[in-house]
C-alpha positions in Angstrom: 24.9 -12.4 19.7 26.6 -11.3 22.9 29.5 -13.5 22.3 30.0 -12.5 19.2 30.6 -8.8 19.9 32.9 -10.4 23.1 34.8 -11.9 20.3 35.3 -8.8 18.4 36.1 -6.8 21.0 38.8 -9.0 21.9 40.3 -8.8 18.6 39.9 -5.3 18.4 41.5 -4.5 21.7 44.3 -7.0 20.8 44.8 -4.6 18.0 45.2 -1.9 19.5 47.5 -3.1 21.8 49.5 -4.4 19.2 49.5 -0.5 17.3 50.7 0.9 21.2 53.8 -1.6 21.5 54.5 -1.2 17.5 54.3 2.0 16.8 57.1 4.3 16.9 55.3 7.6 16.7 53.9 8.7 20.3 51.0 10.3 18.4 49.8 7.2 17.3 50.6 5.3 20.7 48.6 7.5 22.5 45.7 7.6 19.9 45.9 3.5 19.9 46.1 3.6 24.3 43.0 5.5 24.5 41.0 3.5 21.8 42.3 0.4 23.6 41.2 1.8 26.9 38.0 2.5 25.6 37.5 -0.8 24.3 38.3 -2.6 27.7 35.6 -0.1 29.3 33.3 -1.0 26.4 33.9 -5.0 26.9 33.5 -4.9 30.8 30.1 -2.9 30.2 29.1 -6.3 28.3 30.2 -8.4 31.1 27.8 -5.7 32.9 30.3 -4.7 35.0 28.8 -1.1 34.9 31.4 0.3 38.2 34.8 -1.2 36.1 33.6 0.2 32.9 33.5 3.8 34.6 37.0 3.2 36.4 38.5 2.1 33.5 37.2 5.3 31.1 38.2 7.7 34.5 41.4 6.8 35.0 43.0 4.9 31.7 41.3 6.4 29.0 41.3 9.9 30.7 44.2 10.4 32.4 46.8 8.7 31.6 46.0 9.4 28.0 46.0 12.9 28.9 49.6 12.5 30.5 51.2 11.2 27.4 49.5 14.0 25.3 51.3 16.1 27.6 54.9 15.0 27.7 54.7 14.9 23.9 53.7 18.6 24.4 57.0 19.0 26.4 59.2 17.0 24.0 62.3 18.4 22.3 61.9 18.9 18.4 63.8 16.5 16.5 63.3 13.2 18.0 60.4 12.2 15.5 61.1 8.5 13.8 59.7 8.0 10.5 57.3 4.8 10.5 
């Protein structure tokens, strides 16, 4: 059961991954980084890595999301590309 649930996170996250290089909206890059980010905290929990797992959610799926929610905050109007 375990690996199972290994193997789809790892198709999940590889997902994800592919929507943040892909995408062209930086809406939708964040949204995908932080679910990806999530994921990875998520699949080092079932490695029972419990101290990675809280690293990875403090620092990737918080901050840095939160930094790219920002500069698109600061972004000129105008420089949206249709999908």
């Amino acid at each position: 059961m375990g690996e199972i649930v290994q193997i789809l996170l790892s198709i999940l996250i590889v997902f994800s991954a592919m929507m943040v290089a892909e995408s062209k909206k930086i809406i939708r890059v964040a949204q995908a980084f932080s679910i990806m980010s999530t994921l990875i905290a998520i699949f080092f929990i079932t490695f029972s890595a419990y101290y990675a797992a809280a690293f990875q959610l403090a620092i990737y799926a918080g901050f840095i999301s939160i930094i790219i929610l920002v500069s698109v905050a600061l972004m000129k109007g105008g420089e949206e590309v249709e999908d």
